[in-house]
C-alpha positions, 0 to 999 in steps of 0.5 A, a space after each residue: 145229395 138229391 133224392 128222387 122218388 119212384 111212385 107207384 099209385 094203384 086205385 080200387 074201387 070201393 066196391 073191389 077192396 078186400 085183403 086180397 084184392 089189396 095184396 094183389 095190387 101191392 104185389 103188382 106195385 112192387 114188381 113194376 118198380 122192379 122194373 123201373 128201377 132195373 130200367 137202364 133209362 130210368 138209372 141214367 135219368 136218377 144218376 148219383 141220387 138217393 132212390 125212394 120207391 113208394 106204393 099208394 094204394 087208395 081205395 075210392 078218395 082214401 089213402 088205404 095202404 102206403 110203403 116206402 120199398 127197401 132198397 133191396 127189392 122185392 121188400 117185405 109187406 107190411 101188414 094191413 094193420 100198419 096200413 093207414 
């Protein structure tokens, strides 16, 4: 079985992180992998594969928030206590 991954990156600067800054990109990450997923290039590029949706969002070098998004989209956040 071949698995593909969608992943969506978003970067803050160090200067712009903050809670809400960092809900506001993951919210937008997760909408555009809607997107992706409801494209019909990109369902007929993936074919029978097993899809995983993933959100990274870095802030400056360092990895702040990751989540691989359920299958059924939009998917629950994690909170940032689960974040990296």
């Amino acid at each position: 079985m071949r698995h593909v991954y969608l992943i969506e990156l978003k970067y803050l600067k160090r200067s712009e992180d903050s809670p809400a800054q960092r809900q506001k990109v993951i919210t937008e990450a997760q909408a555009q992998l809607a997107r992706y997923r409801q494209d019909a290039r990109v369902r007929e590029v993936l074919g029978p594969a097993t899809l995983h949706p993933l959100i990274l969002v870095y802030s400056n070098w360092e990895l702040v928030y990751w989540e691989e998004v359920a299958a059924t989209m939009p998917a629950t956040i994690r909170p940032d206590s689960a974040a990296l």
